[in-house]
C-alpha positions as CSV (number, residue, x, y, z in Angstrom):
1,X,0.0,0.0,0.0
2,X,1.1,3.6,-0.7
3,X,2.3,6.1,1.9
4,X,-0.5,8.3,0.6
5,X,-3.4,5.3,1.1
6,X,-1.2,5.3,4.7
7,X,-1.9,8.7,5.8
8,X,-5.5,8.3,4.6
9,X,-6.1,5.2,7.1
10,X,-4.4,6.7,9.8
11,X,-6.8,10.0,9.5
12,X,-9.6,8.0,9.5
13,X,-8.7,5.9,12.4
14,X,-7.8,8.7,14.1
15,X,-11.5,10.2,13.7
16,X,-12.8,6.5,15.2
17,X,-13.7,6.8,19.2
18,X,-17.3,5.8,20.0
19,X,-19.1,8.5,21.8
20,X,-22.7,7.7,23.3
21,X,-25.6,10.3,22.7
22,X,-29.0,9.7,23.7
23,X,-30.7,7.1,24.7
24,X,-29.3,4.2,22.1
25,X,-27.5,6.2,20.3
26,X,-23.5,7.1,19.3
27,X,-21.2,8.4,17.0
28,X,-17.8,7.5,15.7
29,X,-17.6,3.9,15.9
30,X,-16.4,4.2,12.7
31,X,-14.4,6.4,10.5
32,X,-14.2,7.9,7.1
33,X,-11.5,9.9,5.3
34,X,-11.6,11.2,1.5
35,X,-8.7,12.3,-0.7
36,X,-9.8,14.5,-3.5
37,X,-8.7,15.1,-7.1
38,X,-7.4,18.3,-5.4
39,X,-5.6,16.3,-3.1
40,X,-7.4,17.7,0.2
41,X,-8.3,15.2,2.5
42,X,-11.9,15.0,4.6
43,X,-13.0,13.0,7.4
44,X,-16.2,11.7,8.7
45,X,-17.8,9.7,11.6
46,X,-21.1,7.7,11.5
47,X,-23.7,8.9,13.6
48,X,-26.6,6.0,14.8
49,X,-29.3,6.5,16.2
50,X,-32.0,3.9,17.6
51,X,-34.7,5.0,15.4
52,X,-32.5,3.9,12.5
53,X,-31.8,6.8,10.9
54,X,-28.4,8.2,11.1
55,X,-25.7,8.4,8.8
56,X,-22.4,6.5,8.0
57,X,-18.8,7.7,7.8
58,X,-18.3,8.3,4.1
59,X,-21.3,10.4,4.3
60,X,-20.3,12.7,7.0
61,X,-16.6,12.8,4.8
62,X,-18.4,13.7,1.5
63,X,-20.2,16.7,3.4
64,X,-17.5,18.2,4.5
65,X,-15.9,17.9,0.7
66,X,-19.2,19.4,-0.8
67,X,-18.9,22.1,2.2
68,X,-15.3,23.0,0.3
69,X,-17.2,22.7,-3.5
70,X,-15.2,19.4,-4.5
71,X,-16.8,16.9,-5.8
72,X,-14.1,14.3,-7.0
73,X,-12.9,11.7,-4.9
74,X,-9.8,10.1,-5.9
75,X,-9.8,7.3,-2.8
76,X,-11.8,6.3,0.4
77,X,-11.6,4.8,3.2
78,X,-13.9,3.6,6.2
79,X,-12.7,2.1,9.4
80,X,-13.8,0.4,12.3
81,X,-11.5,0.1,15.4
82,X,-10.0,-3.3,14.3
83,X,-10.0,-3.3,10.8
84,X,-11.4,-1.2,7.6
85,X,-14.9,-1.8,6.4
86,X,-16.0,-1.6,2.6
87,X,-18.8,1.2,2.0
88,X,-22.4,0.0,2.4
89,X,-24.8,0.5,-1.0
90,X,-25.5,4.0,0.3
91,X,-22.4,5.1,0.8
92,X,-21.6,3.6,-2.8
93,X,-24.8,5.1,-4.7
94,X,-23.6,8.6,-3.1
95,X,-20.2,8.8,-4.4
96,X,-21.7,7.7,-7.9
97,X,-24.3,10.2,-7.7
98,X,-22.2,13.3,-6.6
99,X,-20.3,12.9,-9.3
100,X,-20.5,10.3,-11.8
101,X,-17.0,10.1,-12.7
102,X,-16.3,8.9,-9.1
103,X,-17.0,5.6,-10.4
104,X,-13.2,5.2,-11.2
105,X,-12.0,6.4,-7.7
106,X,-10.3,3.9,-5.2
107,X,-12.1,2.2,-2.8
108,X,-9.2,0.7,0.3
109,X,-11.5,-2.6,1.5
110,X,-8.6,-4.4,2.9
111,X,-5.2,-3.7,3.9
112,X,-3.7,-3.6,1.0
113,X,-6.3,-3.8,-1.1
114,X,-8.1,-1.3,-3.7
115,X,-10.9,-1.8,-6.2
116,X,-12.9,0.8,-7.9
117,X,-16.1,1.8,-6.8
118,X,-17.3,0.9,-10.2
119,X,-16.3,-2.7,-9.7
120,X,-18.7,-2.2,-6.1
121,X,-21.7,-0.9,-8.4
122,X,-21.1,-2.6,-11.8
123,X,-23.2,-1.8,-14.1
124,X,-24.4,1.6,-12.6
125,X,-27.7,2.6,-13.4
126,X,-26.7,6.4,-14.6
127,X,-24.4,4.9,-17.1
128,X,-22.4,7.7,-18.4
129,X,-23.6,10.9,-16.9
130,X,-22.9,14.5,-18.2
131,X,-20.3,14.6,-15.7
132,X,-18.4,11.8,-17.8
């Protein structure tokens, strides 16, 4: 694995640290950190909630790019405490929806391991999209 796809575990570990909220819920069991075309770098923590709603990791990450007007990921990663965690269907359909072309970004599911988030959503429903 790269130094680069180092750094970006190590920021996103360092964002895990479960914190508990209300009643049944937390944040920050897991971690999420983005590198950009641009080369920034956001982070994210999941929030859940006992209702079920909430929101996971990559999400909170992808806000904070779209807060900065990026929209091009060029790699992700989530984590848990022991070990990193592919993105859920969400999490996948978001990326591809932002911004189409994020479909060739790289997804780290394993250390030491990369796949594209098109080969997480083959055959994508949008296709090619006018951000193509």
């Amino acid at each position: 694995m790269s130094d680069p796809d180092s750094e970006l575990i190590a920021a996103a570990r360092a964002m895990v640290g479960e914190m508990k909220l209300g009643k049944g819920a937390s944040a920050g069991s897991v971690g999420a950190a983005i590198r950009t075309m641009q080369g920034d770098v956001f982070t994210g923590i999941c929030i859940d909630l006992e209702c079920g709603l909430g929101f996971c990791a990559e999400v909170s990450a992808i806000t904070q790019m779209l807060a900065r007007r990026q929209t091009r990921i060029d790699v992700v990663v989530a984590v848990a405490q022991d070990r990193i965690l592919p993105p859920c269907g969400r999490c996948r359909e978001t990326m591809a929806q932002i911004d189409i072309r994020n479909l060739d970004c790289k997804v780290i599911i394993g250390d030491g391991e990369t796949v594209r988030l098109r080969d997480l959503l083959p055959h994508h429903w949008l296709g090619k999209g006018e951000n193509s």
